[in-house]
N, C-alpha and C positions, 0 to 999 in steps of 0.2 A: 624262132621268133627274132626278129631284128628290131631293136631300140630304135635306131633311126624312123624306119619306116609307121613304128606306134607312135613315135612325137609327131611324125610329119599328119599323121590323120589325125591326132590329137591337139596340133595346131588350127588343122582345117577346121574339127570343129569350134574351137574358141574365138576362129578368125583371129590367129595371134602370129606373129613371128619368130620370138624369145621364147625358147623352151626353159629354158633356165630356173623360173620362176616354180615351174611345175615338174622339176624330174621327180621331186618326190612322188607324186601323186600317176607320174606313167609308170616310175617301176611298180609301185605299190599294185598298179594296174595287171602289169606285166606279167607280178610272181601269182596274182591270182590266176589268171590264163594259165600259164605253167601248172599251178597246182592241181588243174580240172583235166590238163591236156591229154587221152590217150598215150603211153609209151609207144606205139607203133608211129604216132607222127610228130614225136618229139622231135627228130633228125631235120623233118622238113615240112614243118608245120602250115597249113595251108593261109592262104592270106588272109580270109575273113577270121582268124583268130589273132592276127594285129589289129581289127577294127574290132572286136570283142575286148581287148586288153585296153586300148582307147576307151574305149565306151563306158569300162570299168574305173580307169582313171578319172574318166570326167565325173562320172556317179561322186566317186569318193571326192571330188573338186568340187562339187556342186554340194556337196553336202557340209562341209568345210566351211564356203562362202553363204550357205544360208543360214549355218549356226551363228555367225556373225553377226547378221542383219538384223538390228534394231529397231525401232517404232523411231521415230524425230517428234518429240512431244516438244510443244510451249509450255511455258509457267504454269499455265492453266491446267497441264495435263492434255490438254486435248491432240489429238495425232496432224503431226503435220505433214508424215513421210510413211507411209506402210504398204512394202513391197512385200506380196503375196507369194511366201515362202515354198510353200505348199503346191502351188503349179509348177513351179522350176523345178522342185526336187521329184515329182511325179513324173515329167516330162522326162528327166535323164535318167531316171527307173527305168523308166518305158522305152526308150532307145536303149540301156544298156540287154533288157531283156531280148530287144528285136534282136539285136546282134548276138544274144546266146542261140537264138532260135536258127538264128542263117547258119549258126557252127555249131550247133549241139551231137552231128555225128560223131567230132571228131573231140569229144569231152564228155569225163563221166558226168554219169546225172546224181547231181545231190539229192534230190528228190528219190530216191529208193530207197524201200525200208526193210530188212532183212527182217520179217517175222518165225517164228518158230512156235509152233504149237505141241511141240513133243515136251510128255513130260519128263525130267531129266530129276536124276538124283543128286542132293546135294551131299559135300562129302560126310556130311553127321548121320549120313540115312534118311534123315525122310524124303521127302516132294516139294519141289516148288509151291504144286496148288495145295500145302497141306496149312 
């Protein structure tokens, strides 16, 4: 994975120039990529998992920026400002999930659950189901 190349998509999507502002939020992006990445294509990991680590950053940016966003009330109370937090942060949900979906070959799946149904002794002797 190339830093460069996750800022430059990670720009495109903010429509920004100054990555500066946001390394926090592309590595923070970055090490999740990494953390899901298959060991066979750690070496030379394929592109669309720069646009997955993007994608990831923005989520976490986008979450960030909506925790912020306050009501702009009058004296009155009454609202004079209230940006609808809730579609933008579902919005970059939903892009960051499309771009797991373009790369999900090449990343394990959180979503699997190792069940076991054999009963096993615990070391006092009895049973789990006892």
């Amino acid at each position: 994975m190339n830093i460069e190349k996750v800022k430059s998509v990670f720009l495109n999507f903010l429509q920004k120039k100054d990555a500066s502002p946001y390394i926090a939020y592309i590595e923070s992006g970055m090490n999740k990529a990494k953390e899901r990445l298959r060991p066979e294509f750690a070496d030379a990991p394929p592109e669309c998992i720069n646009w997955y680590a993007a994608a990831e950053a923005l989520l976490m940016y986008t979450n960030a920026e909506c925790a912020r966003d306050n009501t702009v009330c009058n004296e009155s109370g009454t609202a004079l400002i209230n940006r609808e937090t809730g579609n933008i942060r579902k919005s970059a949900e939903n892009f960051a999930d499309h771009c797991l979906s373009l790369c999900s070959k090449y990343l394990y799946d959180d979503k699997f659950v190792m069940i076991s149904t054999k009963k096993e002794e615990l070391p006092c002797g009895r049973r789990c189901s006892e």
